[in-house]
N, C-alpha and C positions, 0 to 999 in steps of 0.2 A: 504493500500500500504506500508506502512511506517514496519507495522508486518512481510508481507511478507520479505520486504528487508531484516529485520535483520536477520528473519531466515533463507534468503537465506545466509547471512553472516554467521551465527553461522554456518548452516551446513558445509559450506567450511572450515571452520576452525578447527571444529571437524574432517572433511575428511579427511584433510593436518596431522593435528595430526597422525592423523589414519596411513595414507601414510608415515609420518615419522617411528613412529612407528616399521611399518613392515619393513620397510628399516634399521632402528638398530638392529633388533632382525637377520635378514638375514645378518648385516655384521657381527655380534658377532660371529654367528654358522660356517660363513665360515673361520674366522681368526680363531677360534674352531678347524676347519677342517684340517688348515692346519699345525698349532701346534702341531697335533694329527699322522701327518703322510703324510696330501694329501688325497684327495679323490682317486685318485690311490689304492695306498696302503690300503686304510681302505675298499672299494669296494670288493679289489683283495681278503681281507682275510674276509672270514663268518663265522672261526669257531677256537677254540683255546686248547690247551691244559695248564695246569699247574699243582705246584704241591703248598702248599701250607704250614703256620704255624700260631699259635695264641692263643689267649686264648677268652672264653665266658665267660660270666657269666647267669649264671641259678640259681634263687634262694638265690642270696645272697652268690653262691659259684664259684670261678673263676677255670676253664677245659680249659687246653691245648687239643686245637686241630690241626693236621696234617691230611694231604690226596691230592689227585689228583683230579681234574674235568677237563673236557672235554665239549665242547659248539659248536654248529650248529645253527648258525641261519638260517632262523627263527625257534623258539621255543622247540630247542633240549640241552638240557644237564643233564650228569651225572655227580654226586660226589659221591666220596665214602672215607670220612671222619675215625680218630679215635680220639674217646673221652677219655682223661687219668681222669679215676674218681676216685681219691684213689689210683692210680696204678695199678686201674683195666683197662686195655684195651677196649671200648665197640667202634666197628664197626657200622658206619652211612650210609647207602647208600641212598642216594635220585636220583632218573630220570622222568626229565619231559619229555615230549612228546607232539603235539599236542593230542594224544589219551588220554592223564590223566595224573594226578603225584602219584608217590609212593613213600612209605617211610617203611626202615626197619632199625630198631634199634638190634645192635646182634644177626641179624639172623630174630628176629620177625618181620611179616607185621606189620604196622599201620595201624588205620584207622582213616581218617583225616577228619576233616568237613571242611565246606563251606569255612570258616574264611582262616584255614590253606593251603586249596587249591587255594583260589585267592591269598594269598601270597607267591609263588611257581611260581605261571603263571607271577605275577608281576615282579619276579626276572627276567625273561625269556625276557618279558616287556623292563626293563632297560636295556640286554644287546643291545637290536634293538637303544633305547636311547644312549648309548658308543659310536655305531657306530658313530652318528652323521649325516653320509651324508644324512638318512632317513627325518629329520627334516626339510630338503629344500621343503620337497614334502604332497601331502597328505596321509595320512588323517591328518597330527599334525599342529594344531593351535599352533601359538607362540605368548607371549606378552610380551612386556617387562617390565623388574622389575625395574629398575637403580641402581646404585651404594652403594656397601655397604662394610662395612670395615671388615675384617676375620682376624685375625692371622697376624695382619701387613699389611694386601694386601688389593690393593682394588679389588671389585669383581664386576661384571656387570649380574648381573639374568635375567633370561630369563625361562619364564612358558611355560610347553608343554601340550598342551591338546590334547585327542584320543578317541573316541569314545568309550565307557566299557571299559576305565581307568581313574582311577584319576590323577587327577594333580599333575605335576611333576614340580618343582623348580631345575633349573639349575643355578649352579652360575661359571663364568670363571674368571680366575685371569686378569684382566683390561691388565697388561703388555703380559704376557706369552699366555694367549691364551688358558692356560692349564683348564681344569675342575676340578675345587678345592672342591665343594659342591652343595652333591644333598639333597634338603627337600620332602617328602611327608608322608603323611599319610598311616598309613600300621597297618598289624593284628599281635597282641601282643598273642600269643598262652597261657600265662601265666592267663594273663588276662581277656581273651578272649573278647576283646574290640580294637575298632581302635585307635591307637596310634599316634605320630608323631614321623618320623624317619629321624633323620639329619646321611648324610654320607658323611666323609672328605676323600678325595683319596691326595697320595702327595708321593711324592720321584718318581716322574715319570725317566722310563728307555726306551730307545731303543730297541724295537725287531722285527730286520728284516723290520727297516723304518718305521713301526707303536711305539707311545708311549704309557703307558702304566703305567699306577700307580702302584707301588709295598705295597704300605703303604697303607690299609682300616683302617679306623675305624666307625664303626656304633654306633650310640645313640639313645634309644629308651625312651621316654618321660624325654629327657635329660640328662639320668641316661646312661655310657658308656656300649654298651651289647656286642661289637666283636672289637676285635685288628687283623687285617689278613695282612700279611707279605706272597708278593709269593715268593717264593725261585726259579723256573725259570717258563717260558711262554714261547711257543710256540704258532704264530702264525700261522693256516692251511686255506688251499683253503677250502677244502672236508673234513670233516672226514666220513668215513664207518658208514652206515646205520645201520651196524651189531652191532656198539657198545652201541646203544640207545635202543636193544631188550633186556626187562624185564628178569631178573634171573628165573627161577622155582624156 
């Protein structure tokens, strides 16, 4: 008798946890949501335009890159990037689709393996994660991380999990509400091995009531790999089906 009690006790108090829990991660996303713009606004818009600037680094060598992309969710966008290598100009075009992803470098197809292609679809992935309001619902499991100090601020994490994706680390600035840093693991083309990829978003702007971080930066096994600065954003309802048909 005495056994049972207790574990009727511990269970209640693992549950209460549990119920806790769910109830922080649920009010983190929505003070999230509405720092972000309102679920309104972030709803109203599923697809975006910009245009962009920055530098990589490949190899031990840092390339400015500039270009436009364009995004539909779910699961549509194109970029079409230039790479200054030397002062050579070389054109990037990448578009995913739910049908596949492509890539052309100068003109020439790629052919991408496994690795390169779940990292593609990922991206695609994180934009449904921006949104936000999707997180309230299923399929995404949330847990929460607690308190952790960034760049002066403090941050509150919160982990997303989805069915054939990994685990996504979300961290919000404690005050503002804003999304300061995302963690997950991702495919290092270099390497050809899974990595860990930390991304700080920051200078957040106004566009058309949605916010909007203009400052990336991505770090790929700690080492800095993209500084992306967007130059404007447009936020759209719709964009044309027509623009996500593959070039001949």
């Amino acid at each position: 008798m005495r056994i049972a009690v207790l574990s009727a006790v511990a269970f209640g108090l693992l549950a209460g946890t549990s119920a806790r829990a769910q109830d922080d991660t649920k009010a983190i996303i929505e003070k999230a949501i509405k720092a972000h713009g309102g679920a309104a606004n972030l709803a109203k818009f599923q697809g975006g335009r910009l245009k962009s600037k920055g530098t990589i680094n490949i190899m031990g060598q840092e390339l400015t890159v500039s270009g436009t992309s364009v995004f539909q969710m779910p699961g549509k966008s194109k970029s079409v990037m230039e790479l200054d290598v030397m002062g050579m100009k070389i054109p990037v075009v990448q578009l995913i689709t739910p049908d596949g992803v492509t890539l052309s470098v100068n003109g020439a197809k790629q052919e991408l393996n496994e690795g390169q292609m779940a990292e593609a679809r990922t991206a695609i992935y994180l934009q449904t994660l921006y949104q936000l309001t999707p997180l309230l619902k299923e399929p995404f499991t949330l847990k929460a991380l607690g308190e952790t100090k960034f760049q002066g601020k403090t941050l509150l994490g919160v982990q997303v999990s989805s069915k054939d994706h990994k685990d996504v680390k979300l961290y919000f600035d404690k005050e503002s509400g804003l999304l300061t840093k995302l963690e997950r693991a991702g495919y290092d083309a270099m390497s050809m091995a899974e990595v860990p990829f930390e991304q700080v978003l920051s200078d957040y702007k106004d566009f058309d009531g949605v916010k909007r971080p203009v400052k990336t930066t991505i770090f790929k096994s700690g080492e800095r790999f993209l500084d992306s600065e967007i130059i404007e954003y447009k936020p759209v309802e719709k964009v044309d089906d027509k623009e996500f048909v593959p070039d001949n």
